[in-house]
C-alpha atoms as an extended CHARMM CRD file, in Angstrom:
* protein
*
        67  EXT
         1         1  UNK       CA             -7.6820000000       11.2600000000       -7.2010000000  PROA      1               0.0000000000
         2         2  UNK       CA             -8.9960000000        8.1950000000       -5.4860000000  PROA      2               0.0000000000
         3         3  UNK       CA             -7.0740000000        4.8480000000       -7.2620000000  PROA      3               0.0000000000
         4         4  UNK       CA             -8.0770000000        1.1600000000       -6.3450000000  PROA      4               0.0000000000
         5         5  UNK       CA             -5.9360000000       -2.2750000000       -6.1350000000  PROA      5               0.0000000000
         6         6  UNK       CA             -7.3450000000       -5.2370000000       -6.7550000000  PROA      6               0.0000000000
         7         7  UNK       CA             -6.2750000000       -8.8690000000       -6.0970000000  PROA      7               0.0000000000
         8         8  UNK       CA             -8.3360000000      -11.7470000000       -7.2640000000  PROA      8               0.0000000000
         9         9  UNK       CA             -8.2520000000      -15.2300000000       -5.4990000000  PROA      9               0.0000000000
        10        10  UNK       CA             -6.2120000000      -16.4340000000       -9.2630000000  PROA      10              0.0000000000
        11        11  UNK       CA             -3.5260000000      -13.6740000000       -9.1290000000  PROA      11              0.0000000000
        12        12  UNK       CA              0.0870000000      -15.3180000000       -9.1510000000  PROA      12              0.0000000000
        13        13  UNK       CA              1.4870000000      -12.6730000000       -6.8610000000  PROA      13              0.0000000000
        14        14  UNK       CA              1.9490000000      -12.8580000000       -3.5330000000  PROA      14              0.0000000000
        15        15  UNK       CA             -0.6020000000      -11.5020000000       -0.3170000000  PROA      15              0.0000000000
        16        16  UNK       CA              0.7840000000       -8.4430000000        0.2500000000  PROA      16              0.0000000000
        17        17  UNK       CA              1.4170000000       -6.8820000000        3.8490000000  PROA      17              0.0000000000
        18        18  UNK       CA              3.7080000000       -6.3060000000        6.5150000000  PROA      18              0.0000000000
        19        19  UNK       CA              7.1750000000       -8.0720000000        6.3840000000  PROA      19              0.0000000000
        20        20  UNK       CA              6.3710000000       -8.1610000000        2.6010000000  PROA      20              0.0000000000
        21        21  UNK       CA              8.6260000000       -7.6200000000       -0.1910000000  PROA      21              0.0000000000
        22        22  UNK       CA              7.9390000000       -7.3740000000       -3.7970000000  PROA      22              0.0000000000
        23        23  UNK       CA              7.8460000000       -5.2670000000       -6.6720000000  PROA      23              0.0000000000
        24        24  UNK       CA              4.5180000000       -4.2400000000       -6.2210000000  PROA      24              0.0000000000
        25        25  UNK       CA              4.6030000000       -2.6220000000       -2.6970000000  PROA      25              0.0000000000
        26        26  UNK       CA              7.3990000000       -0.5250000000       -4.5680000000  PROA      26              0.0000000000
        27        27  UNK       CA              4.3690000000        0.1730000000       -7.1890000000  PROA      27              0.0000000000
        28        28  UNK       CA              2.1130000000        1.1110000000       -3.6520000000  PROA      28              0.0000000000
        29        29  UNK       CA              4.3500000000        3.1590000000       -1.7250000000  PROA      29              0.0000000000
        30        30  UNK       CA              4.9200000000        5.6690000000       -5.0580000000  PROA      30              0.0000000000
        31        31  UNK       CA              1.1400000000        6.0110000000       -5.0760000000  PROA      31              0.0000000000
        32        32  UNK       CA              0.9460000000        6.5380000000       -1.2170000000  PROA      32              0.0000000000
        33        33  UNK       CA              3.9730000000        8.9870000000       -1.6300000000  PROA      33              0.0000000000
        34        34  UNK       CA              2.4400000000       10.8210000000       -4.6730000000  PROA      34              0.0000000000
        35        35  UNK       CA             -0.7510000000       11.0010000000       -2.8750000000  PROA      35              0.0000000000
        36        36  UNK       CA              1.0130000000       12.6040000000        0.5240000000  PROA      36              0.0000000000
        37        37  UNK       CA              0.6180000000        9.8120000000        2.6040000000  PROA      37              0.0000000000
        38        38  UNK       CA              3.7430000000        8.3800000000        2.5520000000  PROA      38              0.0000000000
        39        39  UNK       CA              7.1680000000       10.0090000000        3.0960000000  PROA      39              0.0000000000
        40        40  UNK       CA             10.6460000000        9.2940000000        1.1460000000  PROA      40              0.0000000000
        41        41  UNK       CA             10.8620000000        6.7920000000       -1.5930000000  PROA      41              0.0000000000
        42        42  UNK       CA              9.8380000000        3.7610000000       -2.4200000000  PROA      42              0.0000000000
        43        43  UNK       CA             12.0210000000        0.6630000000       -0.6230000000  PROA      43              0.0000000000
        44        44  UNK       CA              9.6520000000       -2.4940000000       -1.8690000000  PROA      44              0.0000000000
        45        45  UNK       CA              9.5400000000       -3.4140000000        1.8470000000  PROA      45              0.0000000000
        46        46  UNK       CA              6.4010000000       -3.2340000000        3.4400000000  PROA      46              0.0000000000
        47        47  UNK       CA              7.0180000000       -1.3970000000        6.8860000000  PROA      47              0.0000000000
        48        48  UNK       CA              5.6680000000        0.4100000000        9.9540000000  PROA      48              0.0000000000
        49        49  UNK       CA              5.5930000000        3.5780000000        7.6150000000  PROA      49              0.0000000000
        50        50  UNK       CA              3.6840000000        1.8570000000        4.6560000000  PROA      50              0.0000000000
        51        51  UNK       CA              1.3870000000        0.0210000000        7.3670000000  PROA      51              0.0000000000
        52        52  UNK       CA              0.2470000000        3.5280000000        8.7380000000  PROA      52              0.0000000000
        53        53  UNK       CA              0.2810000000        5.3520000000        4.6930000000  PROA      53              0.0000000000
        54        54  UNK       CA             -2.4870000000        2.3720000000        3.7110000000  PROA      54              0.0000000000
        55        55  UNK       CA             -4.1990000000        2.7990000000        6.9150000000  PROA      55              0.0000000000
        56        56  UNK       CA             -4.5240000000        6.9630000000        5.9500000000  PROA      56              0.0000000000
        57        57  UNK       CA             -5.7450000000        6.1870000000        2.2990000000  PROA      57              0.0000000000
        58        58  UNK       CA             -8.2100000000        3.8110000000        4.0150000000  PROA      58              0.0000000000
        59        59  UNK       CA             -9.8710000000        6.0340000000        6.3210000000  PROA      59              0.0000000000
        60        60  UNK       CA             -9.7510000000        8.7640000000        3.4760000000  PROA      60              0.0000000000
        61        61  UNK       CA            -11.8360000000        6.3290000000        1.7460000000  PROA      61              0.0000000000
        62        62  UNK       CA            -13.9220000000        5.3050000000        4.6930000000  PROA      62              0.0000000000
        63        63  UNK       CA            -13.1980000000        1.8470000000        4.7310000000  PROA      63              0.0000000000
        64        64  UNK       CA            -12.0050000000        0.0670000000        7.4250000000  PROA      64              0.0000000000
        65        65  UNK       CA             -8.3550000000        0.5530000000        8.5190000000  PROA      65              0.0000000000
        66        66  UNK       CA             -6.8530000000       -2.5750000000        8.5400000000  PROA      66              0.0000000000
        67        67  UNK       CA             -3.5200000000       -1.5800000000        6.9870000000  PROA      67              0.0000000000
């Protein structure tokens, strides 16, 4: 089932992306994973693995795959 994240320009947390770490990529990855996109479980990092899993759900989606 197709989900959706969204960030406003007033949310406290931080831009997420590679090199990140925070609780919410943890909260991303499980999605990714329980979707099939991403392997093995949740680290909070955001890596090479995560990069290419939001890249998939993007072009699943059709939007642009900017990771």
């Amino acid at each position: 089932m197709p989900w959706l994240l969204v960030a406003s320009p007033s949310s406290s947390g931080p831009p997420l992306g590679p090199g990140s770490s925070h609780p919410l990529v943890a909260q991303v990855q499980a999605r990714l994973a329980q979707d099939g996109l991403l392997v093995g479980a949740p680290s909070g990092v955001f890596d090479a693995a995560t990069t290419e899993a939001v890249r998939a759900f993007q072009a699943q989606m059709q939007l642009d795959e900017t990771g």
